[in-house]
C-alpha positions as CSV (number, residue, x, y, z in Angstrom):
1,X,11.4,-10.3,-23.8
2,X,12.1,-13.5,-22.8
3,X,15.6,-12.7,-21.0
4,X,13.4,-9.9,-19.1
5,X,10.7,-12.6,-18.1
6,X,13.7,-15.0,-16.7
7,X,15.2,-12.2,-14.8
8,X,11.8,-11.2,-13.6
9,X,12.0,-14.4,-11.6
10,X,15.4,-13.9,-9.6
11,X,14.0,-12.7,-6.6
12,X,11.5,-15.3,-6.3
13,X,14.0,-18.1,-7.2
14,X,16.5,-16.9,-4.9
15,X,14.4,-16.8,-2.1
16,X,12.8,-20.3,-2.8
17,X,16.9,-22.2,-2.2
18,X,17.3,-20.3,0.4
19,X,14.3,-21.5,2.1
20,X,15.2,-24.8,1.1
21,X,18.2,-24.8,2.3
22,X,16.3,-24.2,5.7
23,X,14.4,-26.7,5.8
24,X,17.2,-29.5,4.6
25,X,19.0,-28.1,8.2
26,X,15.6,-28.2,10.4
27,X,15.0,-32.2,8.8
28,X,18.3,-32.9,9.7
29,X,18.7,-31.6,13.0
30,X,15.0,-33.5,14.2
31,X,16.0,-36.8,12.6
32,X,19.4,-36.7,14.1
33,X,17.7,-35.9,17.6
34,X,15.8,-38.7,17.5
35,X,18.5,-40.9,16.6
36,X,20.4,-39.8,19.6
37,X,17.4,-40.4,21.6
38,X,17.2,-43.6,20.3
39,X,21.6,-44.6,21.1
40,X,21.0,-43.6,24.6
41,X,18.3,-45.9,25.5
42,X,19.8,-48.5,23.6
43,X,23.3,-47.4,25.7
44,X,21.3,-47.4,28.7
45,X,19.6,-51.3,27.9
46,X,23.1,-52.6,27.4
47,X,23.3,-52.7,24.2
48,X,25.9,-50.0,22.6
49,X,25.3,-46.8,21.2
50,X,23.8,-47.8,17.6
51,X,20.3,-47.9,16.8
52,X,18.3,-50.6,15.9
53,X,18.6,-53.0,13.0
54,X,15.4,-52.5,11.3
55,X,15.9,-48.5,11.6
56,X,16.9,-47.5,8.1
57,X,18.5,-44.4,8.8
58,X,22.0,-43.7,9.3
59,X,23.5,-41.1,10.5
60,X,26.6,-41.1,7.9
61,X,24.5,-42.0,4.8
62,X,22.5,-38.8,6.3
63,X,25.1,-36.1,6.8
64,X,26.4,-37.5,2.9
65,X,23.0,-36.3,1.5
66,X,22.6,-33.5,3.7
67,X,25.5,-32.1,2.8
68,X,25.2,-32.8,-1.2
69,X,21.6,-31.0,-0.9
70,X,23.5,-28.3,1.2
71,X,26.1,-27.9,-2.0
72,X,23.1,-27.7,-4.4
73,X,21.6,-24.9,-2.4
74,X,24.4,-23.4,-2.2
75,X,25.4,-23.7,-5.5
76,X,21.9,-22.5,-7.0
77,X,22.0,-19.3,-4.5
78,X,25.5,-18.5,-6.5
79,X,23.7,-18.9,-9.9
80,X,20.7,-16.6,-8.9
81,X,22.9,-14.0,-7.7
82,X,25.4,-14.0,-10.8
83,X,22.0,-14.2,-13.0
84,X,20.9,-10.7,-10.7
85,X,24.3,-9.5,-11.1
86,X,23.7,-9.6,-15.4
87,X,20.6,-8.3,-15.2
88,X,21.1,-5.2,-13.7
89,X,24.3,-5.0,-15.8
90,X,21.9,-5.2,-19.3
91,X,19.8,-2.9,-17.1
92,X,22.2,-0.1,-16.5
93,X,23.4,-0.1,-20.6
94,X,20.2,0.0,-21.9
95,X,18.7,3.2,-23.0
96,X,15.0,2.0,-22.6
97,X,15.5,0.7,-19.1
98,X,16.8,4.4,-18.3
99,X,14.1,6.6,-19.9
100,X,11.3,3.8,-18.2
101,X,12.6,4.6,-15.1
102,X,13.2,8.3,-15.3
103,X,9.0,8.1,-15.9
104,X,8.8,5.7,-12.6
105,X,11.0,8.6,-10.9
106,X,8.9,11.3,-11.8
107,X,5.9,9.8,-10.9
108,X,7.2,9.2,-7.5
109,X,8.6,12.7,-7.1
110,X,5.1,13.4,-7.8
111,X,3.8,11.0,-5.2
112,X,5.6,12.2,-2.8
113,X,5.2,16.0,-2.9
114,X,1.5,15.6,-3.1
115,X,1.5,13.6,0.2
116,X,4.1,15.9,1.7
117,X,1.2,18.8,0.9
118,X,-1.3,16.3,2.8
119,X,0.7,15.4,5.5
120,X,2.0,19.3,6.0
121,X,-2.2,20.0,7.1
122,X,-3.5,18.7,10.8
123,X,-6.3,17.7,9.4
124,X,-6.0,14.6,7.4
125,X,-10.0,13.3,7.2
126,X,-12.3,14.6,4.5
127,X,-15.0,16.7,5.8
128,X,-18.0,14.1,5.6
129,X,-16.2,12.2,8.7
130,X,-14.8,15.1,10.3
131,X,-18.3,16.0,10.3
132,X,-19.3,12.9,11.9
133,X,-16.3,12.7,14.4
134,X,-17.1,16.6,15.7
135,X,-20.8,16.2,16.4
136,X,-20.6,13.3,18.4
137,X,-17.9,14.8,20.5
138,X,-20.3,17.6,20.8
139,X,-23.7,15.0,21.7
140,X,-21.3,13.6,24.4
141,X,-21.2,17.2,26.0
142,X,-25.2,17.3,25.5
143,X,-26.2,13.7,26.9
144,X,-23.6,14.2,29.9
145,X,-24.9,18.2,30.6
146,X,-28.5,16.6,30.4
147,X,-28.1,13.5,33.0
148,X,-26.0,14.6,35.4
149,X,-27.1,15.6,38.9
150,X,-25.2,18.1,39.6
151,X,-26.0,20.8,36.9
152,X,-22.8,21.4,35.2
153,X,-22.9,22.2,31.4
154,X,-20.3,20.5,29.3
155,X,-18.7,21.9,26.6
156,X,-15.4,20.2,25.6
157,X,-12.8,21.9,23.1
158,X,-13.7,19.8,20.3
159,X,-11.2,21.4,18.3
160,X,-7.9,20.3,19.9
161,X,-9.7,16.9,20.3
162,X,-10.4,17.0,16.2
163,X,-6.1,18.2,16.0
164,X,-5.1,15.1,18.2
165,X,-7.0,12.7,16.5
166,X,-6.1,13.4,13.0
167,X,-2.7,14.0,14.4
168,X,-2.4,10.3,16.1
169,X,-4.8,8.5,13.9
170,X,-4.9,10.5,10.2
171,X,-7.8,10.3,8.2
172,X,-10.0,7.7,10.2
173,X,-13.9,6.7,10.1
174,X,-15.7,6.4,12.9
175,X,-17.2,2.8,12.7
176,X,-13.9,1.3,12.4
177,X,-11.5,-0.3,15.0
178,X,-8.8,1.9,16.4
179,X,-6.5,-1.2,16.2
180,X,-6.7,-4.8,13.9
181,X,-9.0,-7.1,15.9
182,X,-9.9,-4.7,18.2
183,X,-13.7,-4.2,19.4
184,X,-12.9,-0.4,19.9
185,X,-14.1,1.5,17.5
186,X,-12.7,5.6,16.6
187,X,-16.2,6.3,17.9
188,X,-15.8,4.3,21.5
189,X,-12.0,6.0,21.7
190,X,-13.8,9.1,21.4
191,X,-16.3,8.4,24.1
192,X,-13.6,7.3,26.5
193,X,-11.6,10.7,25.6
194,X,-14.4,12.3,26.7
195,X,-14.3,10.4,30.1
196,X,-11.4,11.1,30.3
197,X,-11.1,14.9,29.4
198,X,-14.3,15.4,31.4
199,X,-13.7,13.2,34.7
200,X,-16.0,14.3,37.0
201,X,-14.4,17.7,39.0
202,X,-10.8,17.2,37.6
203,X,-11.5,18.4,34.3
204,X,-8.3,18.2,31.8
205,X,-7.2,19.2,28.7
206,X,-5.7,17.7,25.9
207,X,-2.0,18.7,26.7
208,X,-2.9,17.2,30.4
209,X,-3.5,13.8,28.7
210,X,-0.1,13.7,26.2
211,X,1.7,12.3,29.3
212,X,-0.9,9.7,30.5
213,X,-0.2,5.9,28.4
214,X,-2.9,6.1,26.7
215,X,-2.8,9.3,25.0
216,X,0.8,9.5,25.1
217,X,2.7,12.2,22.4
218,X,6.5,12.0,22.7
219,X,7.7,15.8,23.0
220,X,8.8,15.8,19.6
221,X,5.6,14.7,18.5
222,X,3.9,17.4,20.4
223,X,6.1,20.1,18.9
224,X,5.2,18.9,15.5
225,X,1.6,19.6,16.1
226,X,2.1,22.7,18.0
227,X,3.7,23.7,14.7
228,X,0.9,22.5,12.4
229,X,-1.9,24.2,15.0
230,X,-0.4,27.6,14.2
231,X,-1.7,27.5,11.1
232,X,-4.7,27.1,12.3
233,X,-6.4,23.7,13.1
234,X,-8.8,23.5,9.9
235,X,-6.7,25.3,7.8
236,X,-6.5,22.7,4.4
237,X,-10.8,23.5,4.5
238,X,-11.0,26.7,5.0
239,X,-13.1,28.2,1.9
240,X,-14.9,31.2,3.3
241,X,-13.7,34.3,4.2
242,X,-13.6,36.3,7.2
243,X,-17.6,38.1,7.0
244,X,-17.0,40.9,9.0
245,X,-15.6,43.8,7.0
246,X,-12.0,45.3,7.7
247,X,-10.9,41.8,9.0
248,X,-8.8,39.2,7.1
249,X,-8.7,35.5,7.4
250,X,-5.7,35.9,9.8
251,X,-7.9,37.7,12.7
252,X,-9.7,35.4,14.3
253,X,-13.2,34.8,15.3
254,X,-15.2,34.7,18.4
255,X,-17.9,31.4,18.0
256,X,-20.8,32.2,20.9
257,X,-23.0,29.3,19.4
258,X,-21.2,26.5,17.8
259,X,-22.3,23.6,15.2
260,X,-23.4,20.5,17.4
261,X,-25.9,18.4,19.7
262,X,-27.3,20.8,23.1
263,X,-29.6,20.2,25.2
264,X,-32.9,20.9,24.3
265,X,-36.0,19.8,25.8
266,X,-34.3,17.3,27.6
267,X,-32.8,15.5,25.1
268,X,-29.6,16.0,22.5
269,X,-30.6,17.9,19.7
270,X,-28.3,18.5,16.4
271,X,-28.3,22.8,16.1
272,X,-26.8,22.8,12.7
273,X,-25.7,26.8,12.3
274,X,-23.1,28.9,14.6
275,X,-23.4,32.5,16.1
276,X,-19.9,34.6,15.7
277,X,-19.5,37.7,18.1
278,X,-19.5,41.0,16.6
279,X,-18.9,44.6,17.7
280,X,-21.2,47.4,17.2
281,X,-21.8,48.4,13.8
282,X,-19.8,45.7,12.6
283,X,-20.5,45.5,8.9
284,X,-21.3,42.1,8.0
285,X,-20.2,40.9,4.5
286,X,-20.8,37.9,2.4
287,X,-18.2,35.3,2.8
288,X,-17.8,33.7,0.0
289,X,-18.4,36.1,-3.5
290,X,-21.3,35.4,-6.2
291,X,-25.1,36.2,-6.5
292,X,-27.6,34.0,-4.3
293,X,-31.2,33.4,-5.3
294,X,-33.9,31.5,-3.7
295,X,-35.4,28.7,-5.6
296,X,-38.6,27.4,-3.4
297,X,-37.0,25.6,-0.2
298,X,-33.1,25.8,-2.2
299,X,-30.5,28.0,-1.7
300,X,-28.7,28.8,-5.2
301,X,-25.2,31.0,-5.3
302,X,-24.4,32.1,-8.7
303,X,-20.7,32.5,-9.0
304,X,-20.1,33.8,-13.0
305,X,-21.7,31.2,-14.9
306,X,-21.1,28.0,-12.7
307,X,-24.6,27.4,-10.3
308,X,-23.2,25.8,-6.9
């Protein structure tokens, strides 16, 4: 135990000389700067390059202990690496050290697949902010279609905004800054985006934006989310299936009325259900299987014997 705690401290020690080291050099080279300054006026005054009497320093009693506390630096960096250099021998011939680390292997291997499986979906938020991040993209279409003068109804394509973002920024939260000490918030880059996107006549798209600085994707970049889009842009949430009968989850779906702020009345307002297109005598099934029940104002769905 108490060879492991001394090891434990190589790293540390080791730094610590060398830093010392550095700072012996920088306190030499200042002091001997100002002792040159110092000859050259006196050289200048007629008086020889030496420096004055009462000056205690000297520049060969300096370079002596500079370079002893150079050869004690240098000497203690050699002792902390040979010191490393038994450790990790012990290390490598002891059983305990290699079964401990298999663990700390495993668990890493595990680490890592899991975020491989996170970072293999476009969408990296959890559904509470992605939530957040999609309405107001949708109350930015509202408030615009409801003051401008010129009668245009906005309505952006929220979701390859939602596939950039959580391509560019991963899983962020609205209130915070894009960047440290930034006053721009996710929510402010979102606005401007929609400036942006939405810039008076010259509407854009997203891939329109990739080359501007701003919104810049290298082409490898963009090929990577091309890639992840193909599986569809909310693929990690999707829990329901397709309600229309004869269609998979593969077929997709035509959205007439989407989840979001309109403008109603004059004003933004939040329409919290969507309207899917269907042909004639489209049968209409339940997405999602289990029993549902009305319990006053709540909705209950039975699924076998858990109540969700």
């Amino acid at each position: 135990m108490r060879k492991g705690k001394r090891y434990s401290r190589l790293s540390y020690n080791l730094g610590k000389a060398s830093v010392k080291t550095g700072q012996a050099t920088g306190r030499f080279t200042k002091k001997r700067l100002t002792n040159t300054k110092e000859r050259y006026h006196h050289f200048k005054a007629g008086k020889g390059w030496k420096l004055a009497k009462d000056n205690p320093s000297s520049f060969k009693n300096r370079y002596r202990k500079l370079k002893k506390q150079g050869l004690t630096s240098v000497r203690n960096i050699y002792q902390k690496l040979k010191a490393a250099f038994s450790f990790f021998t012990f290390a490598a011939g002891n059983p305990a050290t290699w079964i401990v680390g298999g663990l700390v292997f495993l668990l890493l291997l595990m680490m890592s697949f899991f975020l491989g499986f996170s970072s293999a979906s476009l969408i990296q938020q959890d559904e509470f902010e992605l939530t957040k991040a999609y309405t107001h993209l949708t109350w930015e279409d509202a408030e615009h279609t409801r003051t401008n003068d010129k009668g245009i109804t906005y309505y952006t394509k929220v979701d390859d905004v939602m596939g950039y973002m959580n391509f560019k920024f991963h899983d962020y939260e609205l209130h915070k800054p894009v960047y440290l000490f930034s006053s721009e918030t996710y929510k402010d880059y979102l606005s401007t985006l929609w400036h942006d996107l939405n810039d008076g006549e010259d509407l854009k798209s997203m891939q329109d934006l990739y080359e501007t600085p701003k919104y810049k994707l290298s082409k490898d970049d963009q090929e990577e989310m091309k890639e992840l889009k193909e599986e569809g842009v909310y693929a990690s949430m999707q829990e329901l299936d397709n309600p229309f009968e004869g269609k998979s989850n593969e077929d997709s779906l035509t959205m007439t009325y989407r989840y979001g702020y309109y403008d109603l009345d004059g004003k933004p307002t939040l329409q919290e259900y969507i309207l899917l297109e269907a042909k004639a005598h489209q049968t209409i099934v339940a997405p999602m299987d289990g029993v549902v029940s009305l319990d006053g104002d709540d909705v209950i769905l039975t699924n076998g014997i858990r109540r969700e």
